[in-house]
Each structure stands twice: as structure tokens, then as C-alpha cells.
N, C-alpha and C positions, 0 to 999 in steps of 0.2 A: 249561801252564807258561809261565811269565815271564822274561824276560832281564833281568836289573836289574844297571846300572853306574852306583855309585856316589860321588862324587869330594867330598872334604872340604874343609872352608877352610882359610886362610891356616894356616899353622903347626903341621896336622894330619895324618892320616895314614889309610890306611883303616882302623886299628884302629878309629877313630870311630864305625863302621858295626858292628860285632862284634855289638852287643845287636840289632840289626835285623837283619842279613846271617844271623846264625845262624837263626831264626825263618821267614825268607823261605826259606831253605834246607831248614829241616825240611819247607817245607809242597812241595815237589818246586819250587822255583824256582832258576834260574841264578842267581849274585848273585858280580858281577868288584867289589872295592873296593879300586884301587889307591892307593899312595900315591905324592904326584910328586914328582919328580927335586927333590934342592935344589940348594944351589951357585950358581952362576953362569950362571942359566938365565932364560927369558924363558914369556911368556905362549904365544907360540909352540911352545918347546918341551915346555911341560904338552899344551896343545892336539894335537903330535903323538904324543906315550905313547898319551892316551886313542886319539887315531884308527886306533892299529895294535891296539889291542884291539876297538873296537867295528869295524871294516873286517872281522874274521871273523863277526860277529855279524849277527843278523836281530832286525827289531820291537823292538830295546830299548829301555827304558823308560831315560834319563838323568834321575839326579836330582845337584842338586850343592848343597851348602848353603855359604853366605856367597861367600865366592872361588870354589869350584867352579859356584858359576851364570857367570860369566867362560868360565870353561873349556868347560860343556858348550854354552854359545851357542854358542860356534866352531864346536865339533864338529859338531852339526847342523845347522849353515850350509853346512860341507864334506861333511855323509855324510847328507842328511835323508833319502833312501830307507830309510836304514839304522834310523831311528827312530820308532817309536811314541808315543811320548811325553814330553814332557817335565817333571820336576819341582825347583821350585827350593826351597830351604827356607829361606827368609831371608836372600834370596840377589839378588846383581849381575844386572841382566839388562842384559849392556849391548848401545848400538845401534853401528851403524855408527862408528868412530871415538873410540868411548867405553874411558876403561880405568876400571879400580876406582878409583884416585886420582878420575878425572875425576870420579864419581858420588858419593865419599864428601864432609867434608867435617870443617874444626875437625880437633880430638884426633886423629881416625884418620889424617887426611892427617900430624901431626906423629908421628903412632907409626910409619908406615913411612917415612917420612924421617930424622927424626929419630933414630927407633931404628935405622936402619943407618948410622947416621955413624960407627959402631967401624970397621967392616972395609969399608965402602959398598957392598954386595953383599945382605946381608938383615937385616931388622927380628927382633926375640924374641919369644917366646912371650910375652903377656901374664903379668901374677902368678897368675889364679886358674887357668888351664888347664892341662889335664894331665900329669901330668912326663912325656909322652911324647913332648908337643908338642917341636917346632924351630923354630931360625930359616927365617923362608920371605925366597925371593928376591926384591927390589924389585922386580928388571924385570920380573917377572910382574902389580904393579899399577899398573906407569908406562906398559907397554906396551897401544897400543888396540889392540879387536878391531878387524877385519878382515872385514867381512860382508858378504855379495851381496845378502842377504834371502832366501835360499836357505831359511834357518831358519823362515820365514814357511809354507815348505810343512808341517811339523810344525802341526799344528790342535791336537789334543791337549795343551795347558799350563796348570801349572798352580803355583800361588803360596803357600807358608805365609809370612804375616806374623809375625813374633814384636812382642806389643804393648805388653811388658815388656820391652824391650833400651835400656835409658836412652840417650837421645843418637843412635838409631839412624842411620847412616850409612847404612838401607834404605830412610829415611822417603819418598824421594821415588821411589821406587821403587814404593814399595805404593800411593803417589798416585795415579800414572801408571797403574796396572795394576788396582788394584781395582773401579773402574768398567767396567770392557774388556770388552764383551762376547764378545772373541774367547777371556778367559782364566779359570780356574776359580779365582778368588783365594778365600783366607780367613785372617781371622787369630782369632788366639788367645791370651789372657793367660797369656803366656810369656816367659821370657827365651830369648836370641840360642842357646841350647843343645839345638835341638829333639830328638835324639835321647834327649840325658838327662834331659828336663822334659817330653815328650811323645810317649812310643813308643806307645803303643796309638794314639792321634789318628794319629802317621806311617805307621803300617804300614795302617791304613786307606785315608786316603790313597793309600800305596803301591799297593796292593790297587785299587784304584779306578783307578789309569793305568793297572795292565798288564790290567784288562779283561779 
């Protein structure tokens, strides 16, 4: 059995995870997919939710798509004993000093800016995402991680590219990482939605970090 925790992006929730988390669950696995705090909250404060879940946990497998690869860097920078693997799904890996603004770039930097100039606190859900979606907090993409290289001891990483996500704000990301021999990249003609345009490929995948 497997310990899988796993954290959504910007303006999501763990319902995102339902179609996989049910499945990983039939098959006798643990599967935590929380949804983070909104409001008036920072990257730090996501970063602490997940660490007082995974702090009970052993060998978990962190997956985070889009903004939750943000989140679960941290996490394993501060708890890397605690993790087995890591997996991102079209997802921020950022380094030392990096926030999501820093690494995106164009349109997406003006949709969380931009888009929280109502209340200056958080951006909206895009038009096509799910009416379940919310507004997510800016300062969780303005604020940088914070990293020792502690994350560095996690060996175990690994990369879905989405290679249909027009304009990607991952592009330079999958750059950086597809060559790497330290990390298990791939991508796939898909757009930026991997749980709902690619569950059999994820839960493969999935299957394959928790080993």
C-alpha cells in the first residue's frame, strides 16, 4: 500500500483528484487530497496545511499539479525523510527563491494580478473551469519558496508535461527538466487538465512512484 497526497492548482480544490483518489483507494491505497485555505493567505500558509498532514505520514508519494508543484517543493525541502516521491503534473518546480509569478510569464502574470485588482487579495477561476473552482490567493504566487535543497534528498521525481496547454507558463520548466538525468520527465499531447484528459496515463504514472 501507498500513501498518496495530493494538492491541486490554483483555484481548485481536492475534489480535482475524486476520478483518481477513488481508484487508488479501491486498490487498498491511502490517498489525503486536501483542498487549501483561501482568503488572505500566503504560499506559506498552503505549505503549512500540507506539512501538518504529511508530519503524520511515512514514504508518501507527493503529487501536485500546476500551483501545487509550488506547494509540494516546500513540503519536501522541510519534511524529505518523510517522502518517497515526488510527482508534478504540469506543474511549478520552483528553485530557491522562485514564486509561480517569477517562473510564469505574459497573460498568466496579468490574470493573477490583474484579476485580483477587485478586492487585491485573490484572482478567479478562469471561464472554462469547473463551477467548483474559487478564487485563489495572490500571495501564494507572489510569494517565493524558501528552500535549503533539502528537497534535493528526494531522488525519486518525476514530470508530466502537458504539450497541448497553449502559451504554457510550464514551458520553461519542462526545458529545464526534460533532459535531467536526475528526473523521470515525459510529456504527452494533452492539454493543462491531466486528471480529466489523461487518467489511465496518471494513475500509471502514480503506480509507478509509489513502487
Amino acid at each position: 500500500m501507498t500513501t498518496y497526497v495530493l494538492i491541486p492548482g490554483a483555484c481548485h480544490g481536492g475534489w480535482y483528484y475524486d476520478p483518481i483518489a477513488s481508484r487508488l483507494r479501491a486498490e487498498g491505497h491511502e490517498v489525503h487530497a486536501p483542498t487549501p485555505s483561501t482568503g488572505r493567505v500566503n504560499l506559506e500558509d498552503h505549505v503549512a496545511e500540507v506539512l501538518a498532514l504529511v508530519g503524520d505520514l511515512s514514504d508518501v508519494v507527493l503529487v501536485g499539479h500546476s500551483y501545487g508543484g509550488m506547494v509540494i517543493t516546500v513540503v519536501a525541502d522541510r519534511l524529505p525523510d518523510r517522502v518517497k516521491a515526488l510527482v508534478y503534473l504540469d506543474a511549478f518546480v520552483p528553485r530557491d527563491g522562485e514564486s509561480g509569478y517569477d517562473i510564469a510569464h505574459g497573460r498568466w502574470r496579468e490574470w493573477y494580478v490583474e484579476g485580483a485588482s477587485g478586492d487585491g487579495f485573490a484572482f478567479p477561476p478562469l471561464p472554462f473551469f469547473d463551477p467548483r473552482a474559487t478564487p485563489h490567493p495572490l500571495a501564494t504566487m507572489l510569494q517565493r519558496a524558501s528552500l535549503t535543497g533539502a528537497v534535493d534528498k528526494v531522488t525519486e521525481r518525476f514530470y508530466l508535461f502537458a504539450e497541448r496547454f497553449p502559451d504554457s507558463p510550464l514551458a520553461t520548466t519542462w526545458a529545464r527538466l526534460r533532459d535531467d538525468p536526475s528526473w523521470r520527465a515525459v510529456g504527452l499531447p494533452i492539454g493543462h487538465d491531466v486528471v480529466g484528459e489523461a487518467p489511465e496515463e496518471l494513475l500509471a504514472l502514480l503506480r509507478t512512484a509509489g513502487g
